[in-house]
Structure formats: C-alpha cells, structure tokens
mmJSON file of the N, C-alpha and C atoms, coordinates in Angstrom:
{"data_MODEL":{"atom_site":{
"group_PDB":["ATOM","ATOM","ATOM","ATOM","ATOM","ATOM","ATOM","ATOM","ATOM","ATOM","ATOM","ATOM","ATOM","ATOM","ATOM","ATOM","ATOM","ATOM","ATOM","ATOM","ATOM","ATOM","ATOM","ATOM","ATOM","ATOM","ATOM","ATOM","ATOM","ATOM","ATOM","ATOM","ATOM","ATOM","ATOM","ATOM","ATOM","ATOM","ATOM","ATOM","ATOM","ATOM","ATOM","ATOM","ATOM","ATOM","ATOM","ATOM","ATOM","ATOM","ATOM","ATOM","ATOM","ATOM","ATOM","ATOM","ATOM","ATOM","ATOM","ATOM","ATOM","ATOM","ATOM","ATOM","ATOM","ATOM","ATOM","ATOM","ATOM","ATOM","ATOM","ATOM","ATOM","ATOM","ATOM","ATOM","ATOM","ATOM","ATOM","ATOM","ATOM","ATOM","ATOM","ATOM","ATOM","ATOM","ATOM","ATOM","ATOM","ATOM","ATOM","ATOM","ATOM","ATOM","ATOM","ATOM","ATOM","ATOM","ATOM","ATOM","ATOM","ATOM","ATOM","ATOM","ATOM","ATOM","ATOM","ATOM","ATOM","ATOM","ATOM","ATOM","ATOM","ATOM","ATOM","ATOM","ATOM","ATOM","ATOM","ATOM","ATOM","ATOM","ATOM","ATOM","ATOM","ATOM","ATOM","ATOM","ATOM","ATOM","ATOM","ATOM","ATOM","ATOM","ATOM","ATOM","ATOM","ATOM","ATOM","ATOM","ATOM","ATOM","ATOM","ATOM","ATOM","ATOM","ATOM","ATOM","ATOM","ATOM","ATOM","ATOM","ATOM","ATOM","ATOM","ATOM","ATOM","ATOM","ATOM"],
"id":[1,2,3,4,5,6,7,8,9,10,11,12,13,14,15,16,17,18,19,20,21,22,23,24,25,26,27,28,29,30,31,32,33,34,35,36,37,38,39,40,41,42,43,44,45,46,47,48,49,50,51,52,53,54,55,56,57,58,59,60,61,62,63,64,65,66,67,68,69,70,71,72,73,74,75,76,77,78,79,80,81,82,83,84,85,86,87,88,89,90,91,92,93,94,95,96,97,98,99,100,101,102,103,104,105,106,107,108,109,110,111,112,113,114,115,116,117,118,119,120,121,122,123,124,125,126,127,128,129,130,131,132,133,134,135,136,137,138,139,140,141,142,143,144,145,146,147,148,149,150,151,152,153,154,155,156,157,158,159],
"type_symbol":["N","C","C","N","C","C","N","C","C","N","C","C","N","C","C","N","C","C","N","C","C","N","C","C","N","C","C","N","C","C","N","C","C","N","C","C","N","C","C","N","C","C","N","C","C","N","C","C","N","C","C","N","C","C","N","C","C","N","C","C","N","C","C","N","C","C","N","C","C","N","C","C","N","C","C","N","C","C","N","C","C","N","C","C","N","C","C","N","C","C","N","C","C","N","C","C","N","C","C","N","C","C","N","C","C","N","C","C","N","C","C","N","C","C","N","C","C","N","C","C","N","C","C","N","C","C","N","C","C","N","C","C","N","C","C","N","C","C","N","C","C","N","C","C","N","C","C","N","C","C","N","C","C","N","C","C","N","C","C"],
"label_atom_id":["N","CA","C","N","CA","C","N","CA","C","N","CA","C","N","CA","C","N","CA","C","N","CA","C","N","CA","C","N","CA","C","N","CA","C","N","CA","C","N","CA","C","N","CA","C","N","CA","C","N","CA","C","N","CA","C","N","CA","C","N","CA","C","N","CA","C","N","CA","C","N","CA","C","N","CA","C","N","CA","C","N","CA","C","N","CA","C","N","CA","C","N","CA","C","N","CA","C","N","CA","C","N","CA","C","N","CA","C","N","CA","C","N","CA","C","N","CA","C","N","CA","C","N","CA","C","N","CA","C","N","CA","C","N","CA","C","N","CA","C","N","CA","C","N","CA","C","N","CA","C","N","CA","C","N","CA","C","N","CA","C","N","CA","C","N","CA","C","N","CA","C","N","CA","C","N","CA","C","N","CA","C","N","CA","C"],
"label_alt_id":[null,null,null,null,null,null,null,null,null,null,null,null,null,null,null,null,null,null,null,null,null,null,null,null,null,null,null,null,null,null,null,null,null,null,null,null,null,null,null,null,null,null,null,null,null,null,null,null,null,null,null,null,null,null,null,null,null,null,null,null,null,null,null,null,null,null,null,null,null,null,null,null,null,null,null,null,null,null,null,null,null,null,null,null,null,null,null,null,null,null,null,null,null,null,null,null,null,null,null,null,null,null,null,null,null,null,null,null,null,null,null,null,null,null,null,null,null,null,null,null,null,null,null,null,null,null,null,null,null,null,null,null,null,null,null,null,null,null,null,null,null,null,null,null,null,null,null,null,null,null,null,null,null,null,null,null,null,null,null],
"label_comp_id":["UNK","UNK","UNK","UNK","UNK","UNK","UNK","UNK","UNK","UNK","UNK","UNK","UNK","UNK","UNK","UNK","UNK","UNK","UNK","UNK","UNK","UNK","UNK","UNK","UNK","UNK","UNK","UNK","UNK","UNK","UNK","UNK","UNK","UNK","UNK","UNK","UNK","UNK","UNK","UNK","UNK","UNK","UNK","UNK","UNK","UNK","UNK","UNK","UNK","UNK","UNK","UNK","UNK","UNK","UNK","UNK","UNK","UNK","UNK","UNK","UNK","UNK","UNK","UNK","UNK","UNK","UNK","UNK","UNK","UNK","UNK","UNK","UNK","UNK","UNK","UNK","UNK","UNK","UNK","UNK","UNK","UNK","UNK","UNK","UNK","UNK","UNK","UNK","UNK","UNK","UNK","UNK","UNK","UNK","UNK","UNK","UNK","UNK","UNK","UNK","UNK","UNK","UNK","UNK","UNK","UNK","UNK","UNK","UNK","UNK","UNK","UNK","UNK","UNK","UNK","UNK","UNK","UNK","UNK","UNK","UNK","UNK","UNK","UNK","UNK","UNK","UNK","UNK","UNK","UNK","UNK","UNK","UNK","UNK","UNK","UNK","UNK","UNK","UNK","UNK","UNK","UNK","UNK","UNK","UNK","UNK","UNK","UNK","UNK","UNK","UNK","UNK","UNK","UNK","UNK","UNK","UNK","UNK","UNK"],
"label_asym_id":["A","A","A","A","A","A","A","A","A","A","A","A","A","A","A","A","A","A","A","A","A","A","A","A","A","A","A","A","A","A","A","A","A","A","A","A","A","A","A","A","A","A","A","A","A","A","A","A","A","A","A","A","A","A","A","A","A","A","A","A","A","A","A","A","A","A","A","A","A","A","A","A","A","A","A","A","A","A","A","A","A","A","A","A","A","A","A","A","A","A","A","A","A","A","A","A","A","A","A","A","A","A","A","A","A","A","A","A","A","A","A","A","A","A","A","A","A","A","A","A","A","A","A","A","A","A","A","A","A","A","A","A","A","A","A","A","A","A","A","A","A","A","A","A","A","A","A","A","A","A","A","A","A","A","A","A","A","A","A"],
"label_entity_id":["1","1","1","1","1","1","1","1","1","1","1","1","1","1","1","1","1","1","1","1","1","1","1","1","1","1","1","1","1","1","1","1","1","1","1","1","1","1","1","1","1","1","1","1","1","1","1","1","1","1","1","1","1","1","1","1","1","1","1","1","1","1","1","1","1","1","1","1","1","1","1","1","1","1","1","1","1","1","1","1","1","1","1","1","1","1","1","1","1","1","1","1","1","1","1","1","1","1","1","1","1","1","1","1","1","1","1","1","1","1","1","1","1","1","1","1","1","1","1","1","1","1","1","1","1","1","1","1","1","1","1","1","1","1","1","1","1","1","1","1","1","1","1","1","1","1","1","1","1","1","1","1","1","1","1","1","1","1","1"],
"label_seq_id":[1,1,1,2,2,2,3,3,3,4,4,4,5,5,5,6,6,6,7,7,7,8,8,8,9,9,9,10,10,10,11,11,11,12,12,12,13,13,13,14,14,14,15,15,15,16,16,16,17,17,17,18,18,18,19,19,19,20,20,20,21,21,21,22,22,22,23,23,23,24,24,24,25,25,25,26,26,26,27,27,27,28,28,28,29,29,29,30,30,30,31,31,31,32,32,32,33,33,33,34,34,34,35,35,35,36,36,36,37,37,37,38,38,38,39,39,39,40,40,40,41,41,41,42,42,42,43,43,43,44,44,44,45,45,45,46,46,46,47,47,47,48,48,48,49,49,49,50,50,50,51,51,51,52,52,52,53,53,53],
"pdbx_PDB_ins_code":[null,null,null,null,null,null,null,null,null,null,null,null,null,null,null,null,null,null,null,null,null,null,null,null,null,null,null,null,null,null,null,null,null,null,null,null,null,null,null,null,null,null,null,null,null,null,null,null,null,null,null,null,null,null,null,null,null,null,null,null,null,null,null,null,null,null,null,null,null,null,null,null,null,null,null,null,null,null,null,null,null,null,null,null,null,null,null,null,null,null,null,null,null,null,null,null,null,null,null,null,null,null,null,null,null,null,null,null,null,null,null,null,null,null,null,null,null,null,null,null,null,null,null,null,null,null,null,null,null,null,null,null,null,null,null,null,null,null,null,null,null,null,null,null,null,null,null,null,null,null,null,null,null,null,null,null,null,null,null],
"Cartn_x":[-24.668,-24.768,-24.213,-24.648,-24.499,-23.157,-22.277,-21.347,-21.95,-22.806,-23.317,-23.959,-24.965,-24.671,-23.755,-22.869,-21.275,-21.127,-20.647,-20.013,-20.816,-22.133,-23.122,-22.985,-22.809,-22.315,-20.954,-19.857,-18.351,-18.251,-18.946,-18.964,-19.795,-21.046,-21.866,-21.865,-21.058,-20.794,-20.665,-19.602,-19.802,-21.059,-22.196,-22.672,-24.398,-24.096,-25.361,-24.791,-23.436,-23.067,-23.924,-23.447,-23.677,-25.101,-25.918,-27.234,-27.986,-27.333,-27.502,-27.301,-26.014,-25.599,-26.462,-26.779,-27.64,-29.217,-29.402,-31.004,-30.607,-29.485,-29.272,-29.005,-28.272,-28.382,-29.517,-30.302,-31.462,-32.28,-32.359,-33.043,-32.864,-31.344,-30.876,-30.258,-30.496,-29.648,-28.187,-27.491,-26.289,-25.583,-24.561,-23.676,-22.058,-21.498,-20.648,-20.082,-21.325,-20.718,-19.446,-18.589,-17.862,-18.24,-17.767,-18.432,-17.84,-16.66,-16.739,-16.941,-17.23,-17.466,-16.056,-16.009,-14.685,-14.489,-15.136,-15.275,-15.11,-14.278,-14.54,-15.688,-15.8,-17.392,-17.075,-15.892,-15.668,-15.753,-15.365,-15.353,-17.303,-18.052,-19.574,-19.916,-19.763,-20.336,-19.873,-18.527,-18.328,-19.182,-19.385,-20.374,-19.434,-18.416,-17.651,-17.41,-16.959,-16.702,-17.198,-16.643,-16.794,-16.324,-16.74,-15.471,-15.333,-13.693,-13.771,-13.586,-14.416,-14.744,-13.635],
"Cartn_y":[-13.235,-13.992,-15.387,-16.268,-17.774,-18.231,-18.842,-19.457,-19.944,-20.741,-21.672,-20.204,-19.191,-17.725,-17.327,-17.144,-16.121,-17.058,-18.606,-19.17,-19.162,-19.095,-18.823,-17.752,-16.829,-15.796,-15.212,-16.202,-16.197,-16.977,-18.109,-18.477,-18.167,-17.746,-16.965,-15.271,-14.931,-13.452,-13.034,-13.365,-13.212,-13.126,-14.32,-14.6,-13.648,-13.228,-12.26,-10.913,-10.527,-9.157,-9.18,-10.296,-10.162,-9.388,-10.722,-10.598,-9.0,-8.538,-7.462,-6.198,-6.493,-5.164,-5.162,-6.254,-6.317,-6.024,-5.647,-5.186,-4.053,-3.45,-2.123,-1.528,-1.803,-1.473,-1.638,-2.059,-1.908,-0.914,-1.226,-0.04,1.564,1.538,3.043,3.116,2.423,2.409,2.929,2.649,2.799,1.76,2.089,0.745,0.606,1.704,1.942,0.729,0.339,-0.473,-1.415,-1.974,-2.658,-4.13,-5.017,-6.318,-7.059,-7.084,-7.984,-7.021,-7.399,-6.924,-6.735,-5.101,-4.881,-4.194,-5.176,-5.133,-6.719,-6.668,-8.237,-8.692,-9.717,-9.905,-9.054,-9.349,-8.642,-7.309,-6.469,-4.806,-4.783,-5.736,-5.244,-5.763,-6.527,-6.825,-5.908,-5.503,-4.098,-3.284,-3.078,-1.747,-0.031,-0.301,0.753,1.154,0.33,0.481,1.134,2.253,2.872,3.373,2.679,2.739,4.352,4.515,5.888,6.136,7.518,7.865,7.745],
"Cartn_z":[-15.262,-16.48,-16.21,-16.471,-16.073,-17.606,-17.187,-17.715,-18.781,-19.171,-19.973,-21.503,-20.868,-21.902,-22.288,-21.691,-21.097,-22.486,-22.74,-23.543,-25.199,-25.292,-25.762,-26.741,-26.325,-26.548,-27.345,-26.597,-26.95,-28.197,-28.517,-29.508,-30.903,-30.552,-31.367,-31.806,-31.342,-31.367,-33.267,-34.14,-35.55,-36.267,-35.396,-35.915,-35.581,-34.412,-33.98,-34.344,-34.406,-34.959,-36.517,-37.638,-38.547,-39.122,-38.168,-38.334,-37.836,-36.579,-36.3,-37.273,-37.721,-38.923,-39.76,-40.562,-41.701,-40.609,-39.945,-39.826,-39.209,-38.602,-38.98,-40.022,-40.709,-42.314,-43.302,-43.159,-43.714,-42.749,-41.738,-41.471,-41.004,-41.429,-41.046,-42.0,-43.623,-44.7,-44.575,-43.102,-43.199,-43.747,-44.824,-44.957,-44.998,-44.008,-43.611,-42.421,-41.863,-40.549,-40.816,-39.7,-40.084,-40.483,-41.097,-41.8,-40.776,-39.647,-38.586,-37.136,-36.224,-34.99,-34.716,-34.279,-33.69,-32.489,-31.638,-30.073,-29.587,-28.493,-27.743,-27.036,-26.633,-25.786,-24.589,-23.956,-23.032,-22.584,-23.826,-24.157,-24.292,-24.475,-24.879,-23.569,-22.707,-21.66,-20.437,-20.48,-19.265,-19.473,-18.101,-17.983,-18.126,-17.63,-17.651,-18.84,-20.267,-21.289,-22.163,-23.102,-24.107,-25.016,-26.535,-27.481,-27.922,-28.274,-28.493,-30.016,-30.03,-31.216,-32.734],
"occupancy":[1.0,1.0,1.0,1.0,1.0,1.0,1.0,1.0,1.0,1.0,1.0,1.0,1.0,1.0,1.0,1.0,1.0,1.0,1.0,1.0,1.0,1.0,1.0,1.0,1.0,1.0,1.0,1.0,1.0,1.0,1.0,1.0,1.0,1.0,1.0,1.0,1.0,1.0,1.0,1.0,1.0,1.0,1.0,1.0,1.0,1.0,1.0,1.0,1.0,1.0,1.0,1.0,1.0,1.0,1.0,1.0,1.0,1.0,1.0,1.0,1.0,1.0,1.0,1.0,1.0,1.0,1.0,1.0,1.0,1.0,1.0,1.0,1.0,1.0,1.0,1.0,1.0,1.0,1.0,1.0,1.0,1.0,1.0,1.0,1.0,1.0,1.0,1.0,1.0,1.0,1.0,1.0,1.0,1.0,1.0,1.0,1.0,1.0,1.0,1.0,1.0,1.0,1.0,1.0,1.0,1.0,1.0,1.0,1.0,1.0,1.0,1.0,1.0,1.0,1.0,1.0,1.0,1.0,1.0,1.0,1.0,1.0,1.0,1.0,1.0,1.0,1.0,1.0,1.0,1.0,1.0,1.0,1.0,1.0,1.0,1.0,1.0,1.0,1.0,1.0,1.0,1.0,1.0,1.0,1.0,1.0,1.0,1.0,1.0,1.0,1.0,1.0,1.0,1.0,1.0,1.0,1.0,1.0,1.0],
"B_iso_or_equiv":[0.0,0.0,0.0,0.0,0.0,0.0,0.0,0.0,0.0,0.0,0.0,0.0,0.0,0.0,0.0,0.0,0.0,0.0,0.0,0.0,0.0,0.0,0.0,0.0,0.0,0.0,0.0,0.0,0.0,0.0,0.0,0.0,0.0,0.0,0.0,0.0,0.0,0.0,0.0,0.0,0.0,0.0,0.0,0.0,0.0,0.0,0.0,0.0,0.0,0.0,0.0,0.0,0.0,0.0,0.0,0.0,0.0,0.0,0.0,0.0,0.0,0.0,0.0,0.0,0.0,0.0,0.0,0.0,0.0,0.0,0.0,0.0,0.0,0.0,0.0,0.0,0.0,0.0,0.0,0.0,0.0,0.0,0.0,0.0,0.0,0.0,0.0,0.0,0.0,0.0,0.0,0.0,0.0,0.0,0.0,0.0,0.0,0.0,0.0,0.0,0.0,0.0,0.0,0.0,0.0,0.0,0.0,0.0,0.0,0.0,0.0,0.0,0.0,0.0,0.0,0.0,0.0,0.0,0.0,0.0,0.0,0.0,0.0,0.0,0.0,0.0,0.0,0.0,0.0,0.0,0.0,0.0,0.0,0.0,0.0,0.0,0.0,0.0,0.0,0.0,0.0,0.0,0.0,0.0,0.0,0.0,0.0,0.0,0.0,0.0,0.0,0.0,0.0,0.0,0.0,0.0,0.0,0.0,0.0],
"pdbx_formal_charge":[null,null,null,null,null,null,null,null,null,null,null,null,null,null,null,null,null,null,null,null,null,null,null,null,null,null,null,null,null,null,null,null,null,null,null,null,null,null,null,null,null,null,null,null,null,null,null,null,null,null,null,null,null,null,null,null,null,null,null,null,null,null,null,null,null,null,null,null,null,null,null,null,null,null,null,null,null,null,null,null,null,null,null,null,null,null,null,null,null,null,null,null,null,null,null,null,null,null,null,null,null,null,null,null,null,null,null,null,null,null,null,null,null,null,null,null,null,null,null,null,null,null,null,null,null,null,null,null,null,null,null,null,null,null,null,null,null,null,null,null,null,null,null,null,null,null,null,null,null,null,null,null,null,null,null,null,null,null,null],
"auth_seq_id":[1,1,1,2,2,2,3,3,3,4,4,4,5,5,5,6,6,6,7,7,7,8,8,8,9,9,9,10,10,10,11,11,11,12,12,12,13,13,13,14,14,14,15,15,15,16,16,16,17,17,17,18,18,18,19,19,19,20,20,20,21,21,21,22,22,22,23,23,23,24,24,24,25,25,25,26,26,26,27,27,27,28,28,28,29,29,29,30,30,30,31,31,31,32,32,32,33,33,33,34,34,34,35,35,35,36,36,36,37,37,37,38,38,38,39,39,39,40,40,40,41,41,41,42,42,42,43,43,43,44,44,44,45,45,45,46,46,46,47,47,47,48,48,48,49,49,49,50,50,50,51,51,51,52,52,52,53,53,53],
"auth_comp_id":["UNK","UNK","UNK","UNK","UNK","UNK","UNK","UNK","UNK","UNK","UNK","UNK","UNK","UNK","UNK","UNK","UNK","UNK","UNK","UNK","UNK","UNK","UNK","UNK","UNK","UNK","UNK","UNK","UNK","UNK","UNK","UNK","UNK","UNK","UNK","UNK","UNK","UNK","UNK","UNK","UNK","UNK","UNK","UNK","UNK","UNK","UNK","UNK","UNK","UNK","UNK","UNK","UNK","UNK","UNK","UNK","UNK","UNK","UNK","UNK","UNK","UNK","UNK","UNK","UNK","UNK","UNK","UNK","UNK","UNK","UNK","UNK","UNK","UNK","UNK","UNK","UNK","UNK","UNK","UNK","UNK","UNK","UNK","UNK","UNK","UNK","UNK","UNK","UNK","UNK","UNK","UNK","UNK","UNK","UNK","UNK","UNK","UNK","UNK","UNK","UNK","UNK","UNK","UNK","UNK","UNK","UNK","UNK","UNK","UNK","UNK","UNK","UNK","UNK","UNK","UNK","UNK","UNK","UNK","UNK","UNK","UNK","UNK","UNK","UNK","UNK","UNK","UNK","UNK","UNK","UNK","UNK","UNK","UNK","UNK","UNK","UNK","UNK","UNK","UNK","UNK","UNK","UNK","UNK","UNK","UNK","UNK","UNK","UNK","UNK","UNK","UNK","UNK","UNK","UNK","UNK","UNK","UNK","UNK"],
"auth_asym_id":["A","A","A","A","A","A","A","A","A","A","A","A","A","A","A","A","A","A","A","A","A","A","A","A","A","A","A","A","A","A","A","A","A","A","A","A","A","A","A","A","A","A","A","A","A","A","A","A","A","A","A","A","A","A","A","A","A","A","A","A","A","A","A","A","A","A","A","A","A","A","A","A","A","A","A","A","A","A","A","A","A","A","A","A","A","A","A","A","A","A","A","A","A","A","A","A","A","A","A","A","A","A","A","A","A","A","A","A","A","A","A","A","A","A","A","A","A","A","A","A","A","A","A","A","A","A","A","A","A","A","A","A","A","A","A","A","A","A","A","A","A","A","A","A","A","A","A","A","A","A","A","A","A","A","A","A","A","A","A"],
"auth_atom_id":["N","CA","C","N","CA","C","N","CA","C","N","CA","C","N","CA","C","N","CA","C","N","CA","C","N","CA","C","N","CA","C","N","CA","C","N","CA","C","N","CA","C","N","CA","C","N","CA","C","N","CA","C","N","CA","C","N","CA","C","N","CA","C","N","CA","C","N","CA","C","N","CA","C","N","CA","C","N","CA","C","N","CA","C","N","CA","C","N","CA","C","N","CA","C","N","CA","C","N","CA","C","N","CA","C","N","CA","C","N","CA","C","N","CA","C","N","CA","C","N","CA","C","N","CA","C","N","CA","C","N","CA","C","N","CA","C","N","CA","C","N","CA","C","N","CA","C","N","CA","C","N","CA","C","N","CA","C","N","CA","C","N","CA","C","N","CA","C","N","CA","C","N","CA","C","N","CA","C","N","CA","C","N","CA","C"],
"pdbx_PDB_model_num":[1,1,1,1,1,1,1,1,1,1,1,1,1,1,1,1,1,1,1,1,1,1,1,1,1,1,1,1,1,1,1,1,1,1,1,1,1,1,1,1,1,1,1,1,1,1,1,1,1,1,1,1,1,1,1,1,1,1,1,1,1,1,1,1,1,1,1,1,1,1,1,1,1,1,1,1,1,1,1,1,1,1,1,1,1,1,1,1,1,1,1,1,1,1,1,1,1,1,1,1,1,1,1,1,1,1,1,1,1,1,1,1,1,1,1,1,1,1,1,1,1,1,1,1,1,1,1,1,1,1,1,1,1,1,1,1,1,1,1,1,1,1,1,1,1,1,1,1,1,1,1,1,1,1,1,1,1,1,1]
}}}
C-alpha cells in the first residue's frame, strides 16, 4: 500500500465507516452497528488481526 493511500485512508476512515454502516444497515436492516468505527486503520489493515467476539 503506497503512503500517499495508507494516509488516504487514515484520514478518511469516519468517513467511509459511516457511509459503509448506513449501506449495511439498509441492506441487512441491522441497526445495531456501532455509529463510530471501533477498530484502528491499523487493526483493519493487519492481516493477522481479529476482533474478538
């Protein structure tokens, strides 16, 4: 991932979670999700990583 994404990313993150929830929530009428992202970029970009239940 090139620095210039990597940062892309770090700064836009609120803002693609948001958008993301709301088109999961509409389309899995879940509306439980959380209203901020509660993962770091870092915790979503490891491959090793997995949040626990």
């Amino acid at each position: 991932m090139t620095k210039n994404f990597h940062n892309y990313l770090h700064e836009n993150l609120s803002i693609i979670y948001k958008k993301a929830r709301k088109y999961v929530s509409v389309k899995s009428g879940l509306e439980t999700l959380p209203e901020e992202c509660p993962y770091t970029l870092e915790q979503l970009l490891d491959e090793d990583w997995f949040p626990k239940k």
